[in-house]
N, C-alpha and C positions, 0 to 999 in steps of 0.2 A: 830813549826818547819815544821809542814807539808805542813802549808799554805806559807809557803816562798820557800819549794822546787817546789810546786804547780807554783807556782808566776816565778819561774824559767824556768822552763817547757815550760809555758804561754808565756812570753818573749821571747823564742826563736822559738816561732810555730810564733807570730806575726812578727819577724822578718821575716821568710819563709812567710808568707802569703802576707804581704805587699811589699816586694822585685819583680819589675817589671820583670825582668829576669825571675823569676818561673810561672810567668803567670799565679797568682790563684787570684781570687775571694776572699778578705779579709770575705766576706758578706757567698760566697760557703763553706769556713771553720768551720765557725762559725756555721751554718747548719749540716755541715760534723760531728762536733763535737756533735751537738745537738742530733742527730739522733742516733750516734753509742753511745753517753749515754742513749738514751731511748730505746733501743735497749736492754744495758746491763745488764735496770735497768729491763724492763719488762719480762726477761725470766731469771730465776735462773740456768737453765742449763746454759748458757751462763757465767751469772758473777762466777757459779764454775769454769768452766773452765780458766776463764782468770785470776781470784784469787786465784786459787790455787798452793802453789810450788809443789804439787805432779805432774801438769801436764807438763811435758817439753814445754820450751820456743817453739820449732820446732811446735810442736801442735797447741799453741796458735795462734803462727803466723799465721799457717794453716787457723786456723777459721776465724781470721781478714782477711785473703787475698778474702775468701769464701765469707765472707758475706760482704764487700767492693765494691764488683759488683752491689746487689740491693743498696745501699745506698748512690753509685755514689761519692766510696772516691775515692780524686786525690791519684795519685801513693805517695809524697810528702808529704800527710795526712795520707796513710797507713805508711808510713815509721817512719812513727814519733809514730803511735801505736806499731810501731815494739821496738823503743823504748822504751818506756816505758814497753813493756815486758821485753827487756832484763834488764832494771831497776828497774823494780819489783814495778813501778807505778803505775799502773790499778789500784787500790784504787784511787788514785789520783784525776780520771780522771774526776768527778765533782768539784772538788776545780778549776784542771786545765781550765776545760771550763768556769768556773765566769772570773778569774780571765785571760783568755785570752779576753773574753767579753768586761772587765773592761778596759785590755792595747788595746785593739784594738780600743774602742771608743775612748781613749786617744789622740792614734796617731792618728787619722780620725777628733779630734775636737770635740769630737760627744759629750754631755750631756746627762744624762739619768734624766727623772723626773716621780716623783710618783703623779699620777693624782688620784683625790679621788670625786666623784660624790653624790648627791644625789641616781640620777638614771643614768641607763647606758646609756652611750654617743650613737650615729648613727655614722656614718661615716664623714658626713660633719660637726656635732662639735668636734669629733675628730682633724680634720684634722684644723678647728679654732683654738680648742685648742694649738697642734704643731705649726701654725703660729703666734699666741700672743705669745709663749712661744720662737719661735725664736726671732722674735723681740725684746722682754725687756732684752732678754741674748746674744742676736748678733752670738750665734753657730747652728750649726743644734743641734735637741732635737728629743730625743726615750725618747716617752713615755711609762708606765706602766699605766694601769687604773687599779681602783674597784671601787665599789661602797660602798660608809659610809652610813648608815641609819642614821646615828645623823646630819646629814649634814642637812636642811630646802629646801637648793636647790642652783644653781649655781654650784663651781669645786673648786678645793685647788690643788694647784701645789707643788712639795717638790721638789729643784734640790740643792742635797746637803744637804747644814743647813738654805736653804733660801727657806722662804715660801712663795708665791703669793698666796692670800688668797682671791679669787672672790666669795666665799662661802656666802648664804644670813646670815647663823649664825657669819659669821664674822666679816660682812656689821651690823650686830644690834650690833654686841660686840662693834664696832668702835665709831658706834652712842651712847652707852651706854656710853662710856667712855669719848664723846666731851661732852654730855648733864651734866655729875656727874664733869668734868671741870668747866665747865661755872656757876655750884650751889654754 
């Protein structure tokens, strides 16, 4: 249940962010959003106050409006925190940032994929990687990397349920499996 009111939330902040008339930065929100969650998540004073119903909705707003200044929220971004005070969200507000994440890529085209390494990428096979990974899928791609120690060497892409497996342990599995064909 939570994650569909979540999802709701999400839905209509993408609607405000991508709507040209507001003038916002789909990419600035999504920041916006990132920061005032690690914000809430990093200081316990903080998330009592915005979780708690003893603290009046006036209060809270207070503090979002306060601390909205260093973290450079649009008026449009604070407003929609004001929301979810007077809806009694704030819990929410990690579902709501995935899941704004997730529809914003959507409308933008965007693909996310899980890159897994031997050893950790540089920038310039990074930035290979993102380019093979656009090409064979024709969208833009945001990557995720880590590194897998069981990996021999090469990358393994996951976007979706579809795996591009460049990996050398995958490269012998393949070979394994043409060699035990042909016996």
């Amino acid at each position: 249940m939570s994650l569909a009111v979540a999802a709701r939330y999400a839905r209509a902040l993408v609607d405000i962010a991508v709507d040209p008339k507001n003038q916002l930065d789909p990419a600035k929100v999504l920041e916006c959003l990132e920061a005032f969650e690690g914000a809430v998540q990093s200081s316990e004073e903080l998330r009592n106050i915005l979780e708690s119903p003893a603290v009046p909705a006036a209060r809270k707003k207070a503090v979002v409006t306060r601390l909205g200044a260093p973290l450079g929220l649009p008026v449009l971004v604070r407003h929609f925190f004001y929301v979810l005070i007077n809806h009694r969200r704030v819990l929410l507000l990690g579902d709501i940032r995935r899941s704004f994440q997730t529809l914003l890529d959507e409308r933008l085209g965007v693909v996310r994929a899980d890159v897994s390494s031997a050893l950790p990428l540089d920038d310039e096979q990074r930035a290979g990687v993102v380019s093979e990974l656009t090409r064979l899928t024709g969208k833009q791609v945001r990557c995720e990397y880590s590194v897998d120690s069981e990996l021999v060497g090469g990358v393994s892409a996951r976007i979706g349920s579809t795996i591009y497996d460049g990996s050398l342990r995958g490269r012998l599995a393949k070979l394994r499996r043409t060699l035990a064909a042909e016996a």
